[in-house]
Each structure stands twice: as structure tokens, then as C-alpha cells.
C-alpha positions in Angstrom: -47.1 67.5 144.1 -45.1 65.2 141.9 -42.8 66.2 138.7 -44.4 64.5 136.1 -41.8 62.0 134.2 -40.7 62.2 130.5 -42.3 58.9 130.2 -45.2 60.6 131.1 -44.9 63.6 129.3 -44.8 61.0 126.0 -47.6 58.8 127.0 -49.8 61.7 127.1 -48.1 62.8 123.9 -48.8 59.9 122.2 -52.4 60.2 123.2 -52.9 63.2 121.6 -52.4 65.9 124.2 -51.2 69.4 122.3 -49.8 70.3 125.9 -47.5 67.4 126.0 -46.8 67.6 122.5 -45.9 71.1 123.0 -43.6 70.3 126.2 -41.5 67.7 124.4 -41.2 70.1 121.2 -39.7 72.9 123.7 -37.6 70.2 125.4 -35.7 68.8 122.4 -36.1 71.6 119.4 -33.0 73.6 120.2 -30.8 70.3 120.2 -32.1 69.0 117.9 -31.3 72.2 116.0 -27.6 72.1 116.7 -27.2 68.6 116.2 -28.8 69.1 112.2 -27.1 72.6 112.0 -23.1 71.0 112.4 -24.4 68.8 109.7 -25.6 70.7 107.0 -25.1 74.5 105.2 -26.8 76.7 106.4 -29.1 78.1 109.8 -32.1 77.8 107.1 -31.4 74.6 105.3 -31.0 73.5 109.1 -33.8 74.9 110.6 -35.9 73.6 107.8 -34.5 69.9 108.3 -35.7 70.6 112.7 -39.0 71.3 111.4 -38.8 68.3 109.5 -37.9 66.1 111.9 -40.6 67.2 115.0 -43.7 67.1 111.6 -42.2 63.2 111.3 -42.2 62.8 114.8 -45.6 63.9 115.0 -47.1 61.8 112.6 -45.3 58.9 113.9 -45.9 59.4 117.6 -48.4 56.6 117.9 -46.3 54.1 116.7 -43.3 55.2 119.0 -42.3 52.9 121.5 -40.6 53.7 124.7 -39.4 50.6 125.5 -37.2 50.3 122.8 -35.2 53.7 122.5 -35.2 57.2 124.7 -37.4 59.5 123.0 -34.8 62.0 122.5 -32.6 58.9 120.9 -35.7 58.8 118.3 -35.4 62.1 117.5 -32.0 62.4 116.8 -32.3 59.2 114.6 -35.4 61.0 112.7 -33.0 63.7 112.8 -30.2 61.7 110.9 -32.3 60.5 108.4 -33.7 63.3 107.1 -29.8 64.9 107.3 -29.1 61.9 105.1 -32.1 62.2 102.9 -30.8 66.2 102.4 -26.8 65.4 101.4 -28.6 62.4 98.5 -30.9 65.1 97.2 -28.2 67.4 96.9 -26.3 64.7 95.4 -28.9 63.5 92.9 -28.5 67.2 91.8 -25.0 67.6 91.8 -25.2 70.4 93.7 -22.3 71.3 96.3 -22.6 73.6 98.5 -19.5 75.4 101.2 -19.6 78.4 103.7 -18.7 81.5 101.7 -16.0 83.3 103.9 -16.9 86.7 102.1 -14.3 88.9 101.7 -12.2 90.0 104.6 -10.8 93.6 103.3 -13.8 95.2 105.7 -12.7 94.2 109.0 -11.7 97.2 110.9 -11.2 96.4 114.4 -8.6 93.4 116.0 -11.4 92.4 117.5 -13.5 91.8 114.1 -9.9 90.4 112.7 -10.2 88.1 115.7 -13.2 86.7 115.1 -12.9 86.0 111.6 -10.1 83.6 112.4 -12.4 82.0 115.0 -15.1 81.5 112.1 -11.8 80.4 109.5 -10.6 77.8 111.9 -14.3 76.7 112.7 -15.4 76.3 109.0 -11.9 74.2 108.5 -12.3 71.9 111.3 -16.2 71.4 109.7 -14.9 71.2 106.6 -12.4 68.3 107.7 -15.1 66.8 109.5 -17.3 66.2 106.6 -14.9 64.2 104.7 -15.1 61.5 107.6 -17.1 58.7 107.5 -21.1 59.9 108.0 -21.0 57.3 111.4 -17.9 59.2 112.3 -19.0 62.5 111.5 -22.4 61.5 114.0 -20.6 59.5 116.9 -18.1 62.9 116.8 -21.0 65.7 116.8 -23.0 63.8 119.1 -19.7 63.9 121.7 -17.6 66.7 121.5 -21.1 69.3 119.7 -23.9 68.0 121.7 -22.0 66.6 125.0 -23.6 63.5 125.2 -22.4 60.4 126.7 -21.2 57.3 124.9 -23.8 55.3 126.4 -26.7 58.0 124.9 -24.8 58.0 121.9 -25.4 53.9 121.8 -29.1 54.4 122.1 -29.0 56.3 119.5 -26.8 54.8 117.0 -27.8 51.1 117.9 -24.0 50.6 118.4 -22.6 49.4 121.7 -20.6 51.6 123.5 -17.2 49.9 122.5 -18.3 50.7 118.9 -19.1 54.4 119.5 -15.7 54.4 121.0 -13.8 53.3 118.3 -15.5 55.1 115.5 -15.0 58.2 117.7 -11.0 57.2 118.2 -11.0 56.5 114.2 -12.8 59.7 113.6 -10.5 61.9 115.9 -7.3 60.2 114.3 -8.9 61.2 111.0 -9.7 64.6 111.8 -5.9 65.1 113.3 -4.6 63.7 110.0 -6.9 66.3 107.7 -5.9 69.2 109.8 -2.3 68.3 109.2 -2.8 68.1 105.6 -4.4 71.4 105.6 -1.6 73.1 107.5 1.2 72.1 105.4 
């Protein structure tokens, strides 16, 4: 018996089969996930934005067209959009929002001393990546967070693969430079 195709999997999709709509949910929620979650807040904002993103996915399913982008290239631009359409209604609001560190008087342990600095140099790093450039901030996450190639990260960004480069060299440089800043 033959492994049924992706392709497959979003014909029948697209023709209304809950079974393949469920298989392709499974397949790409968890990515999805992370990709939205390095972008925004919080696990709930972010999880609220995933949920988002499959409902629009779903009610555009019949207009999606294989031919012209991966189906997990769609979804992360679905998923892109509605991250952009979150940061302008936060903005129309004037609303900012950073990771609380809490306070760290309550660690007991090296090891819960050690981890605290993992989640401190995390948060900075994310913190300096949000001051890039939003097609920075993607062509980076989608690299170095998800692990995806250039040439996926093309389909997705309807750049050419010398352009994701670049924006990832400019991004990286920029990074470097806010790190530095930070430290001294």
C-alpha cells in the first residue's frame, strides 16, 4: 500500500474531508505554534494567534492553490499576518507589553540560579530581536527557531534565496550590534 502524498492529504482537505483536515492540523499546529510564539508575548496570546491562523486556513482552503506555494509556506504566511495584525492592534492601543522576569530573591538551588540566567539571556536576545526589521526578525526565526532552509524560507517570503540571505546577514549583524550595546 502506498503513503498517501501531502498533495493528497490537501486535495482531500480542500474537498471537505474532516480526516484530512484533521491530518494536516496535527502536521503543522505545533510549528506553527513556535514560529507565532518567538513572535509575540505570551504562550496564550500565542496560542490564540495558532488558532487563528488554522480557523483562516479553513475558511480559505478552497481557494488555496498548490501550485503556487507549499501548504506549510501558506500557513506560516497566514501565520505572519495575523502576528502583524496583533503588534498594529496593540499599537492602535498603545499598549506595550515585555516578559516580566519576576523577582529572583526566591531561587534556592544553583540549579534554579542557572536557569534563570538561561531565561535572562533568552528574553535579551528576544528582546534585541524585536527591534530588527519585521522581514528580519521572520527570515531569522524561520532559520535559526524553526530550522528551515533558505529555499523554504523563499517560498514563504516570496523572496529569492539571495534576498533571504542577505536580510538574514543584515539581521545577524544587527543582532551582534544590540547585544554589544546591551553588554557595555
Amino acid at each position: 500500500m502506498s503513503k498517501e502524498t501531502e498533495a493528497d492529504i490537501v486535495r482531500r482537505a480542500t474537498a471537505g474531508d474532516p480526516a484530512a483536515i484533521t491530518t494536516l492540523y496535527e502536521r503543522y499546529v505545533d510549528t506553527i505554534y513556535r514560529y507565532v510564539r518567538y513572535r509575540v508575548d505570551d504562550d496564550e496570546t500565542a496560542r490564540d494567534i495558532t488558532a487563528d491562523v488554522f480557523v483562516r486556513a479553513l475558511e480559505s482552503l478552497s481557494r488555496y492553490d498548490e501550485r503556487n506555494v507549499p501548504f506549510a509556506a501558506w500557513l506560516y504566511r497566514i501565520g505572519h499576518a495575523r502576528v502583524v495584525d496583533h503588534w498594529r492592534r496593540l499599537a492602535r492601543r498603545s499598549e506595550e507589553s515585555y516578559d516580566d522576569l519576576g523577582d529572583h530573591t526566591e531561587l534556592t538551588t544553583d540549579a534554579e540560579a542557572l536557569d534563570q540566567v538561561d531565561v535572562i539571556e533568552h528574553n535579551s536576545v528576544r528582546a534585541a530581536l524585536m527591534k530588527l526589521t519585521p522581514e528580519q526578525q521572520e527570515a531569522l526565526i524561520l532559520k535559526y527557531v524553526q530550522g528551515l532552509s533558505n529555499a523554504e524560507i523563499s517560498e514563504i517570503t516570496g523572496r529569492t534565496v539571495g534576498a533571504v540571505k542577505a536580510l538574514q546577514h543584515r539581521g545577524l549583524a544587527a543582532l551582534a550590534r544590540l547585544l554589544d550595546e546591551e553588554e557595555s
